[in-house]
PDB file of N, CA, C and O in Angstrom:
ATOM      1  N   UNK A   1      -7.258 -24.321   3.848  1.00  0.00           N
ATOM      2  CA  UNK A   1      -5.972 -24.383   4.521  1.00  0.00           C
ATOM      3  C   UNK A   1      -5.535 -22.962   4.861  1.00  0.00           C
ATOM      4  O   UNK A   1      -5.043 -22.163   4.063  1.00  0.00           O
ATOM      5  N   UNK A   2      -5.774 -22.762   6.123  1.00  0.00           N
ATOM      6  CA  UNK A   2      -4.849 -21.390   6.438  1.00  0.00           C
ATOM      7  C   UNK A   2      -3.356 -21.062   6.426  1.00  0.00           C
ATOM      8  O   UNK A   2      -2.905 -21.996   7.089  1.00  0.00           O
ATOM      9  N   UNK A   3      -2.546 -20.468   6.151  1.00  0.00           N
ATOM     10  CA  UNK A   3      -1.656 -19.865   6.308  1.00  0.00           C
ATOM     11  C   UNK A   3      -0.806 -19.278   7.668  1.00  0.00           C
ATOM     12  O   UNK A   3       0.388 -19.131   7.932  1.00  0.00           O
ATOM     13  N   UNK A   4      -2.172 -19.011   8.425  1.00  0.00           N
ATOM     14  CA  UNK A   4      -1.389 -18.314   9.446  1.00  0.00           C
ATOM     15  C   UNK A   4      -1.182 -18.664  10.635  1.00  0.00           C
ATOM     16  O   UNK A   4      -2.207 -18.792  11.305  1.00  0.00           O
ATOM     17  N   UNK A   5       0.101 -18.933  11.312  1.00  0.00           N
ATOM     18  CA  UNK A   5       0.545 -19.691  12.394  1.00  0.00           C
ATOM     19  C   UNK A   5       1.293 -20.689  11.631  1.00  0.00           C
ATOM     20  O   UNK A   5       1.776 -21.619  12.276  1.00  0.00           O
ATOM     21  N   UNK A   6       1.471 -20.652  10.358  1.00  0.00           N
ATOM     22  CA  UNK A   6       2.139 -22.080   9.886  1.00  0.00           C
ATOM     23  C   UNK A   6       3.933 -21.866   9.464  1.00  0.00           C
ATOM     24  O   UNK A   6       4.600 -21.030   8.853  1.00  0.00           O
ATOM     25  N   UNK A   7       4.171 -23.080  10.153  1.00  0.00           N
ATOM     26  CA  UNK A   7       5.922 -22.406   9.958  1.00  0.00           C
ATOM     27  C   UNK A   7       6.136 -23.418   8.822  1.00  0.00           C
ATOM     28  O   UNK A   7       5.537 -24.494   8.819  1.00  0.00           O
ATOM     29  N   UNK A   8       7.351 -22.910   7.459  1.00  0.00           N
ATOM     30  CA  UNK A   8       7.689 -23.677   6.399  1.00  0.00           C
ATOM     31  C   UNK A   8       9.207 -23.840   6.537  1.00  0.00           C
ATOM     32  O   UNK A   8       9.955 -22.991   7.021  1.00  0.00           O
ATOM     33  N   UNK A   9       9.583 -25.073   6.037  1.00  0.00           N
ATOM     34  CA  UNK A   9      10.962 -25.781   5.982  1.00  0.00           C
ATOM     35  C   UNK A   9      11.816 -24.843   5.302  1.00  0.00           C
ATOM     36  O   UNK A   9      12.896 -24.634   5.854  1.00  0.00           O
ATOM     37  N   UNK A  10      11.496 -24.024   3.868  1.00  0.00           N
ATOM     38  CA  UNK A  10      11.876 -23.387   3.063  1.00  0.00           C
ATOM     39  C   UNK A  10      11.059 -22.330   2.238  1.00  0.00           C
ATOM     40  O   UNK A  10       9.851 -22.132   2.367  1.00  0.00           O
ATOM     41  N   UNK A  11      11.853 -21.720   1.422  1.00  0.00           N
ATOM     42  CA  UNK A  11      10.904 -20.329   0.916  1.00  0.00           C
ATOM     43  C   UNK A  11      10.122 -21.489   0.370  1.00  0.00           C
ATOM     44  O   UNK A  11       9.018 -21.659   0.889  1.00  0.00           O
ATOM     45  N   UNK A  12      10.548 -22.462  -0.745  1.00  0.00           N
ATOM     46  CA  UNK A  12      10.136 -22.457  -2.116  1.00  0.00           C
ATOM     47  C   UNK A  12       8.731 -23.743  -1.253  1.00  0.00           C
ATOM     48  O   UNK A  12       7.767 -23.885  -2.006  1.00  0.00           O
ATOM     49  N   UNK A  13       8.653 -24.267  -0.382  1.00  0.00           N
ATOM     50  CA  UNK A  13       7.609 -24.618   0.250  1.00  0.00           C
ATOM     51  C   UNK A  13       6.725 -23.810   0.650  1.00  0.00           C
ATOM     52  O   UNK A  13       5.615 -23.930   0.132  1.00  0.00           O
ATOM     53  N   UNK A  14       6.965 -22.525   1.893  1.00  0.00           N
ATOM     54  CA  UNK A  14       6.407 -21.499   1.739  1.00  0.00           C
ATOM     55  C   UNK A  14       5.117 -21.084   0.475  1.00  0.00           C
ATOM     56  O   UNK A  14       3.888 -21.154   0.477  1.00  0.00           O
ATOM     57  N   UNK A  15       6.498 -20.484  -0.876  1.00  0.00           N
ATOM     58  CA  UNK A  15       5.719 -20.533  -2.256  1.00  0.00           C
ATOM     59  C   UNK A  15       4.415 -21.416  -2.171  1.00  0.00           C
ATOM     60  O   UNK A  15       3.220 -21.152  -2.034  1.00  0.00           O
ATOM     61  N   UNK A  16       5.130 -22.551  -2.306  1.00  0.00           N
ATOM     62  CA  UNK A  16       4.090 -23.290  -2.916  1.00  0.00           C
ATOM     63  C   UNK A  16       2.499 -23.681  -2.068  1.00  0.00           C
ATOM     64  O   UNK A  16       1.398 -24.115  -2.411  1.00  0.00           O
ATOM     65  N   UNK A  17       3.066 -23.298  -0.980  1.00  0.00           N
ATOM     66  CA  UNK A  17       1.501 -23.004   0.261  1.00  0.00           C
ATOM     67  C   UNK A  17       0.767 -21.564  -0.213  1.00  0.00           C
ATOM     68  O   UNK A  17      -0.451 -21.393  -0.249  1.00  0.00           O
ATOM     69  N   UNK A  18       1.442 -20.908  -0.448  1.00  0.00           N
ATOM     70  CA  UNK A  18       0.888 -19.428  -0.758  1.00  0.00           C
ATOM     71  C   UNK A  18       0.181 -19.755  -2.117  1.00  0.00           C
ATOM     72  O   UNK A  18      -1.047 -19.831  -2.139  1.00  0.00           O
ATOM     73  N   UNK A  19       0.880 -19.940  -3.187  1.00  0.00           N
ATOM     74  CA  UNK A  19      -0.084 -20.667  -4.492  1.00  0.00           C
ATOM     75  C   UNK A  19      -1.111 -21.447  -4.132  1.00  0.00           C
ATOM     76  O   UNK A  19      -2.192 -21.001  -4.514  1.00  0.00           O
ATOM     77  N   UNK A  20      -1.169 -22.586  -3.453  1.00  0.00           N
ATOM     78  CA  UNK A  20      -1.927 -23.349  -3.246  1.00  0.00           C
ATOM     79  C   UNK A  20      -3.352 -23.117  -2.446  1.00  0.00           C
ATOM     80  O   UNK A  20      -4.294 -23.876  -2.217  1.00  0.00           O
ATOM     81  N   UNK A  21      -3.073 -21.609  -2.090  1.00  0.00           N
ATOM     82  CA  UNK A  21      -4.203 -21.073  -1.175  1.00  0.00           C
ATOM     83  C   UNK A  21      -4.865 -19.754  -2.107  1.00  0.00           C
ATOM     84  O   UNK A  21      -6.050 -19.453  -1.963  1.00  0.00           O
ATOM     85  N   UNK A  22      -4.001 -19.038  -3.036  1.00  0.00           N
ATOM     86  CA  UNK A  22      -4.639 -18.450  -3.679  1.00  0.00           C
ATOM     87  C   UNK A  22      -5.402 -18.852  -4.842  1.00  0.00           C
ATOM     88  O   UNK A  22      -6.432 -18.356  -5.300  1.00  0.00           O
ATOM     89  N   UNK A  23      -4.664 -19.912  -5.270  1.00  0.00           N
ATOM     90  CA  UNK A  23      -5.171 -20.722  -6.622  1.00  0.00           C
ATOM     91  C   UNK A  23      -6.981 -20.701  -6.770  1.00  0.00           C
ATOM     92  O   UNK A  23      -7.707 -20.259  -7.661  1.00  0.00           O
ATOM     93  N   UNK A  24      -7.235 -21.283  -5.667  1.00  0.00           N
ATOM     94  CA  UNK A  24      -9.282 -21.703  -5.641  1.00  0.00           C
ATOM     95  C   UNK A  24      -9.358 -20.486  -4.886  1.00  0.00           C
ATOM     96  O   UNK A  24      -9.701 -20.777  -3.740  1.00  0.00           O
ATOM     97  N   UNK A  25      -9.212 -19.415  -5.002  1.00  0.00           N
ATOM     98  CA  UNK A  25      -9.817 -17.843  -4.622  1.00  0.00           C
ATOM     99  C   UNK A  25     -10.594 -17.537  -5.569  1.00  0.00           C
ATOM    100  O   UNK A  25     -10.308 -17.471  -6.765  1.00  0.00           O
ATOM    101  N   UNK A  26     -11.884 -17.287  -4.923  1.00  0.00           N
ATOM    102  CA  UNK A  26     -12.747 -16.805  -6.327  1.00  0.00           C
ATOM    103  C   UNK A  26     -12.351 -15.231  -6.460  1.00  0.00           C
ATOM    104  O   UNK A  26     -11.934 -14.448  -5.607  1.00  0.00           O
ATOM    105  N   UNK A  27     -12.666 -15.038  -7.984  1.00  0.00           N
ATOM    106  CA  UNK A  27     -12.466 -13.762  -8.567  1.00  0.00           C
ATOM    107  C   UNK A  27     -12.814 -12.497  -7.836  1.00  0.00           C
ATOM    108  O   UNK A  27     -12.215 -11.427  -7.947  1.00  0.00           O
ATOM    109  N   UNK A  28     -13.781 -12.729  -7.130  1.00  0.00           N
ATOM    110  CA  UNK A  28     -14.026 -11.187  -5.932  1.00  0.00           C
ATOM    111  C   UNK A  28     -13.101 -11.180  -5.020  1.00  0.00           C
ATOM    112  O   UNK A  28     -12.992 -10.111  -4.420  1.00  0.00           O
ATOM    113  N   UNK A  29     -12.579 -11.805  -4.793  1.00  0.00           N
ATOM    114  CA  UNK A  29     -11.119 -11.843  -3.807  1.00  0.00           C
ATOM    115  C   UNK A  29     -10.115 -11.181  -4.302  1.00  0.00           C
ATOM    116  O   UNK A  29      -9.469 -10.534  -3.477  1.00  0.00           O
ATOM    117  N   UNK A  30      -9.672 -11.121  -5.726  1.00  0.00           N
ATOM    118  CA  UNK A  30      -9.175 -10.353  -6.127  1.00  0.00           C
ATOM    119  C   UNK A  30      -8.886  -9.064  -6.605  1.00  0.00           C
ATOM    120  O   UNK A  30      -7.909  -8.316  -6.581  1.00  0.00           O
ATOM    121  N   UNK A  31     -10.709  -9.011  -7.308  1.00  0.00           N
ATOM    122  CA  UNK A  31     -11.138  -7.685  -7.287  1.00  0.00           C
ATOM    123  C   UNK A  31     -11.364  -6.471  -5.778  1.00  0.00           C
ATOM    124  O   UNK A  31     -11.309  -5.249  -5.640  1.00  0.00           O
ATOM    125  N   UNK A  32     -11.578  -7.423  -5.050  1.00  0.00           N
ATOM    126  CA  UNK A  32     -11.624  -6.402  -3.835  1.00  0.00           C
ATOM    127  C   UNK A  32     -10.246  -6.385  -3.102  1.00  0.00           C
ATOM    128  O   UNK A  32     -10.205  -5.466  -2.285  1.00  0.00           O
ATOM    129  N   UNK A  33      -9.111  -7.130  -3.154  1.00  0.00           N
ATOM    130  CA  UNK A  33      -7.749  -7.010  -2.659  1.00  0.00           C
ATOM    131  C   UNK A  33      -6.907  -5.856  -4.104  1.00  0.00           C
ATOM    132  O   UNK A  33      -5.995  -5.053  -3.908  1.00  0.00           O
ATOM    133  N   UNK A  34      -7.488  -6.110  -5.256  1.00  0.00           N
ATOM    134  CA  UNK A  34      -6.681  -4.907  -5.859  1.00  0.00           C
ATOM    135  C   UNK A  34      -7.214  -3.537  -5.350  1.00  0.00           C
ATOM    136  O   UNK A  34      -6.407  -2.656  -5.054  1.00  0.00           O
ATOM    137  N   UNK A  35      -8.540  -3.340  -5.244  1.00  0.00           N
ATOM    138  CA  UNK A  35      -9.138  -2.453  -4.854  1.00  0.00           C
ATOM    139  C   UNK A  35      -8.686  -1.602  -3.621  1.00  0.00           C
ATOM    140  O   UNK A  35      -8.726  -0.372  -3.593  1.00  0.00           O
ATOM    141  N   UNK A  36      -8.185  -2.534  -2.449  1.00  0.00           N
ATOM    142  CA  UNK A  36      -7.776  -2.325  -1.311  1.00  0.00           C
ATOM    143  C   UNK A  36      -6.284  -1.662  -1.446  1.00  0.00           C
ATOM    144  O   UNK A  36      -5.812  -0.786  -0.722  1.00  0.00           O
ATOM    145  N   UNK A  37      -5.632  -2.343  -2.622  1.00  0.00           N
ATOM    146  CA  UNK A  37      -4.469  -2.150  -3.399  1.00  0.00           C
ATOM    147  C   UNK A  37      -4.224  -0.835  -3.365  1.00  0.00           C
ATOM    148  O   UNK A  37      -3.385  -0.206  -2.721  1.00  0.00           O
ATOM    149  N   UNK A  38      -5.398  -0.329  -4.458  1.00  0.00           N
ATOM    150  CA  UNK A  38      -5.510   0.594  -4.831  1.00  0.00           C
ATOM    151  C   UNK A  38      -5.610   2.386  -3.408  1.00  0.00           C
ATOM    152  O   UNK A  38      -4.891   3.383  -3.342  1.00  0.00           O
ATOM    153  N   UNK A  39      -6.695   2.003  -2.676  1.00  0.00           N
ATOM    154  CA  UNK A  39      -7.240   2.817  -1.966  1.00  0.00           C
ATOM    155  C   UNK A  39      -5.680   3.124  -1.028  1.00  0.00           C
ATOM    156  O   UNK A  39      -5.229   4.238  -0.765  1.00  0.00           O
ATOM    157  N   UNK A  40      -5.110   1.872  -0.674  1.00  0.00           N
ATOM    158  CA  UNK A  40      -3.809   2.370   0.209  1.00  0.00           C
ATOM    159  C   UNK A  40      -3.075   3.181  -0.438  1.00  0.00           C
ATOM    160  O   UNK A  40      -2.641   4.240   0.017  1.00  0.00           O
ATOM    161  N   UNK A  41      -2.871   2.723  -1.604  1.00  0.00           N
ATOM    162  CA  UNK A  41      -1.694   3.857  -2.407  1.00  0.00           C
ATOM    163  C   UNK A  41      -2.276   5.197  -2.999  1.00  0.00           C
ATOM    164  O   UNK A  41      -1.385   5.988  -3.309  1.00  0.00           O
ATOM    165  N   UNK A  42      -3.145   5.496  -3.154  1.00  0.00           N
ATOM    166  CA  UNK A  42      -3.747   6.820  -2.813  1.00  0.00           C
ATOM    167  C   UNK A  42      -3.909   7.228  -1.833  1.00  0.00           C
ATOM    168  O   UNK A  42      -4.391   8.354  -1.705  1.00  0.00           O
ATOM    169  N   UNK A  43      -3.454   6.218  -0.437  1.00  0.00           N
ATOM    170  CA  UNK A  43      -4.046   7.147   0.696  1.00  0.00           C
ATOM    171  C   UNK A  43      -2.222   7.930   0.986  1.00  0.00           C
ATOM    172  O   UNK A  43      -1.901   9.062   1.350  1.00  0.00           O
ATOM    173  N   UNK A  44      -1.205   6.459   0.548  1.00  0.00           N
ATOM    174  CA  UNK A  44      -0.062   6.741   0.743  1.00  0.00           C
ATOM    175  C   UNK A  44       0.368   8.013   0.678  1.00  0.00           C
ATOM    176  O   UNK A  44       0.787   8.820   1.508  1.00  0.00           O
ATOM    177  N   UNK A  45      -0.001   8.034  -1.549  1.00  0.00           N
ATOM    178  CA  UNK A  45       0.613   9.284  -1.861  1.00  0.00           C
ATOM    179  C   UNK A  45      -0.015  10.608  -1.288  1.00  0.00           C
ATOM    180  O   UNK A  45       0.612  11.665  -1.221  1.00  0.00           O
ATOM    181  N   UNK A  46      -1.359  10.434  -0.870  1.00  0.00           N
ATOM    182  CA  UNK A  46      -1.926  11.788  -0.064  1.00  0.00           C
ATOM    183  C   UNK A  46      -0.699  12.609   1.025  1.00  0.00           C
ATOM    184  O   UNK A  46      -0.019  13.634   1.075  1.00  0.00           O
ATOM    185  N   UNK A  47      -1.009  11.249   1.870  1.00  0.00           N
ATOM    186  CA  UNK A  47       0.079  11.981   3.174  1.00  0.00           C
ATOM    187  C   UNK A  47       1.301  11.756   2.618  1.00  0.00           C
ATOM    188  O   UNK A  47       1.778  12.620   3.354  1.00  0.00           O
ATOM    189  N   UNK A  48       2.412  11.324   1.884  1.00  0.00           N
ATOM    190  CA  UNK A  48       3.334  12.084   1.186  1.00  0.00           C
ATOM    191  C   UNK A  48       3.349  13.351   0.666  1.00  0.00           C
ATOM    192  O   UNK A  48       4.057  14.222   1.172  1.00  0.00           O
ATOM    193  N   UNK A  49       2.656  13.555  -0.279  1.00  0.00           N
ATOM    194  CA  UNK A  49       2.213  15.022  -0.941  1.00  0.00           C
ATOM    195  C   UNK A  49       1.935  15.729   0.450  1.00  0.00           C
ATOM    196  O   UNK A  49       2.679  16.707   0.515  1.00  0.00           O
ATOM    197  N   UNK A  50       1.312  15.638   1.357  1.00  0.00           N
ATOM    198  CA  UNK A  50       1.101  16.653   2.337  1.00  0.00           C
ATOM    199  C   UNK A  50       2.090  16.729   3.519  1.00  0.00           C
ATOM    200  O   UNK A  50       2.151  17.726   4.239  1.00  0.00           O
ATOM    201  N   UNK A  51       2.862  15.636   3.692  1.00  0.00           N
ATOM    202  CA  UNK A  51       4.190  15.705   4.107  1.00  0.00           C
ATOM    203  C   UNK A  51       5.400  16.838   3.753  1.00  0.00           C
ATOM    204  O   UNK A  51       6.065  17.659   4.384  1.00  0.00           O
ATOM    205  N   UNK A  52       5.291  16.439   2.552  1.00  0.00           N
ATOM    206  CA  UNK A  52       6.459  17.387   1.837  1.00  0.00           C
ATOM    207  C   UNK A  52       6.004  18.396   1.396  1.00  0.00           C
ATOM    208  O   UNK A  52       6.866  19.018   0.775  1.00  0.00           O
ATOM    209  N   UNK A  53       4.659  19.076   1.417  1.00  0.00           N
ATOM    210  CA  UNK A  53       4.027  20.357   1.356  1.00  0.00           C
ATOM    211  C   UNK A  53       4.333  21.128   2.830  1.00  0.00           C
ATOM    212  O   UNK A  53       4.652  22.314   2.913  1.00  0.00           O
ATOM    213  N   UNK A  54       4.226  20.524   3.583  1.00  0.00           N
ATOM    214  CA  UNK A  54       4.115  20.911   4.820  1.00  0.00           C
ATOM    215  C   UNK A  54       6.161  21.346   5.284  1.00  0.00           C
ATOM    216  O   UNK A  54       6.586  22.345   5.864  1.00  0.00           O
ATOM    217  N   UNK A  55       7.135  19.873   4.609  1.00  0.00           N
ATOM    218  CA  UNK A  55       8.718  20.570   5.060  1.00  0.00           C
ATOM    219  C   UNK A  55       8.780  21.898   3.785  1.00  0.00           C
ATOM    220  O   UNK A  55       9.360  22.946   4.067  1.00  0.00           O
ATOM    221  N   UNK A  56       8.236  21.740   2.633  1.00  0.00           N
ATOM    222  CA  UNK A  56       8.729  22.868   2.195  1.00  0.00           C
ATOM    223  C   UNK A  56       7.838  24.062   2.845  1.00  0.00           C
ATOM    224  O   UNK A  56       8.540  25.063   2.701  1.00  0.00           O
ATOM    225  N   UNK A  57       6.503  24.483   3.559  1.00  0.00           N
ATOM    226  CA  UNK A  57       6.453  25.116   3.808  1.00  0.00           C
ATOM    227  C   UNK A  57       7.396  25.912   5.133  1.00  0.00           C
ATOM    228  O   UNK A  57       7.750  27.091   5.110  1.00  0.00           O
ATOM    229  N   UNK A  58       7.669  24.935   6.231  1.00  0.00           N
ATOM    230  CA  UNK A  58       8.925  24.819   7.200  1.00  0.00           C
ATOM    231  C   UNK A  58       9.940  25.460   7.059  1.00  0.00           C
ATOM    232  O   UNK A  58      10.407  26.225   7.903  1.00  0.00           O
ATOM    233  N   UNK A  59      10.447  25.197   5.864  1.00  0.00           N
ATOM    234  CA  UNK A  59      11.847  25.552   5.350  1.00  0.00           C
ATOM    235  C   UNK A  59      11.995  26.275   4.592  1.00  0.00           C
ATOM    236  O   UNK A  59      13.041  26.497   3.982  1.00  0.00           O
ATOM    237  N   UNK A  60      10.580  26.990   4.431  1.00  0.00           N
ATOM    238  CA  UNK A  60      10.300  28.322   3.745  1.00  0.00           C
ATOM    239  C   UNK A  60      11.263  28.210   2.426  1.00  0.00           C
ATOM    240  O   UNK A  60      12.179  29.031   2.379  1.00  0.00           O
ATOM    241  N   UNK A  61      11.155  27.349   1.436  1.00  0.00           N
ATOM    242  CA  UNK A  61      12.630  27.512   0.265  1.00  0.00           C
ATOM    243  C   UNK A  61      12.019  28.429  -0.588  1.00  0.00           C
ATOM    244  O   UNK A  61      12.593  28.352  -1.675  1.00  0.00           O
ATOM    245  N   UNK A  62      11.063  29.322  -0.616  1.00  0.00           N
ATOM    246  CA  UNK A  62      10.606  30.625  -0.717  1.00  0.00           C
ATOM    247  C   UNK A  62      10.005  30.409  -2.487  1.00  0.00           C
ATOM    248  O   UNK A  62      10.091  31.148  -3.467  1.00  0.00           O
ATOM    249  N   UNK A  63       9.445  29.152  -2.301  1.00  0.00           N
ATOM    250  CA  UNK A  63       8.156  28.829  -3.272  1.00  0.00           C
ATOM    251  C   UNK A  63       7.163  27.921  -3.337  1.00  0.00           C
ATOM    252  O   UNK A  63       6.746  27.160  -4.211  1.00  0.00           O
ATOM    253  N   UNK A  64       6.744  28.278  -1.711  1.00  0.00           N
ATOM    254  CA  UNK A  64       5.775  28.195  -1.208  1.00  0.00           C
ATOM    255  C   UNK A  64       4.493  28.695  -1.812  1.00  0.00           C
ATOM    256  O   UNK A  64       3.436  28.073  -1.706  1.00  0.00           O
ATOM    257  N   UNK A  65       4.615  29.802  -2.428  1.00  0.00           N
ATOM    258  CA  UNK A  65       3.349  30.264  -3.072  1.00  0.00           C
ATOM    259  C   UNK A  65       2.933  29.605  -4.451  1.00  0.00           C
ATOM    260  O   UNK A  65       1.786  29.156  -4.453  1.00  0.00           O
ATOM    261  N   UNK A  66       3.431  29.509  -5.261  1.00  0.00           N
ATOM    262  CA  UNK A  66       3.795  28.072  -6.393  1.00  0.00           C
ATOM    263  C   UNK A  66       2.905  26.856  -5.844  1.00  0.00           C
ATOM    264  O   UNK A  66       2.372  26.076  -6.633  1.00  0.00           O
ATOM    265  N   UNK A  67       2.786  26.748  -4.640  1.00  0.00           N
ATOM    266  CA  UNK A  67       2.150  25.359  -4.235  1.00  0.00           C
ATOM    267  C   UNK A  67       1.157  25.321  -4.071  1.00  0.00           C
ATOM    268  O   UNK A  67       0.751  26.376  -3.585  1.00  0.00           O
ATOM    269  N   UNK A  68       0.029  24.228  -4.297  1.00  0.00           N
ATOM    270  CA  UNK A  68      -1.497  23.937  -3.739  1.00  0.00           C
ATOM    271  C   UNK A  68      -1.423  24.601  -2.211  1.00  0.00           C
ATOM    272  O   UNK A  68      -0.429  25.022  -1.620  1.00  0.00           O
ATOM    273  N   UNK A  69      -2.942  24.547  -1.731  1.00  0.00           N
ATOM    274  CA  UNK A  69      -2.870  24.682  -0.443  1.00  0.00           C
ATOM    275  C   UNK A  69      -2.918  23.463  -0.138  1.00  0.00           C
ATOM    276  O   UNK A  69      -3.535  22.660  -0.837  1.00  0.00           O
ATOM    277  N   UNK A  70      -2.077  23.013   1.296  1.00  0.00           N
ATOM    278  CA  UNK A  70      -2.257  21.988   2.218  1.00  0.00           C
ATOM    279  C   UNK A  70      -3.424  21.388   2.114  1.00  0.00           C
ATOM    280  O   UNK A  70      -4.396  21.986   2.575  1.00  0.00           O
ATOM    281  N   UNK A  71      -3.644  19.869   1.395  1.00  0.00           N
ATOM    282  CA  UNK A  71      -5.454  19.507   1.924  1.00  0.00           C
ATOM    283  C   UNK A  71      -4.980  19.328   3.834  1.00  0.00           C
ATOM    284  O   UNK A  71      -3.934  19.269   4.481  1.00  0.00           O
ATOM    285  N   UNK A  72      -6.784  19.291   4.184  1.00  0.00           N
ATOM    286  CA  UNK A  72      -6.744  19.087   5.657  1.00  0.00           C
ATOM    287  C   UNK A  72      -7.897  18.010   5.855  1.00  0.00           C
ATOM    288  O   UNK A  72      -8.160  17.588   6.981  1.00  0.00           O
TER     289      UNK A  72
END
């Protein structure tokens, strides 16, 4: 049963389609969606950290040198 394109009456129907589709997911489905989990939020915090490396270098708040270098 797919999910997608399907419109629900209510959340708690919704819910219970979403359970009902993950329930018989075999275990590599999970292991490779935490995984995926995982890899985004390291990619997140990368370009955060190099975001805000980059305004404090901008805004020169004059401890800049204190800091890693920029990865590239």
């Amino acid at each position: 049963m797919a999910l997608k394109s399907r419109r629900f009456n209510s959340a708690s129907e919704g819910m219970d389609s979403v359970r009902n589709w993950l329930q018989p997911q075999p275990n590599s489905f999970y292991k490779r969606s935490i995984h995926r989990l995982v890899q985004q939020r390291d990619k997140c915090m990368c370009n955060f950290v190099s975001t805000a490396l980059q305004l404090v270098r901008v805004h020169n708040l004059g401890i800049e040198n204190s800091l890693p270098p920029t990865p590239r």
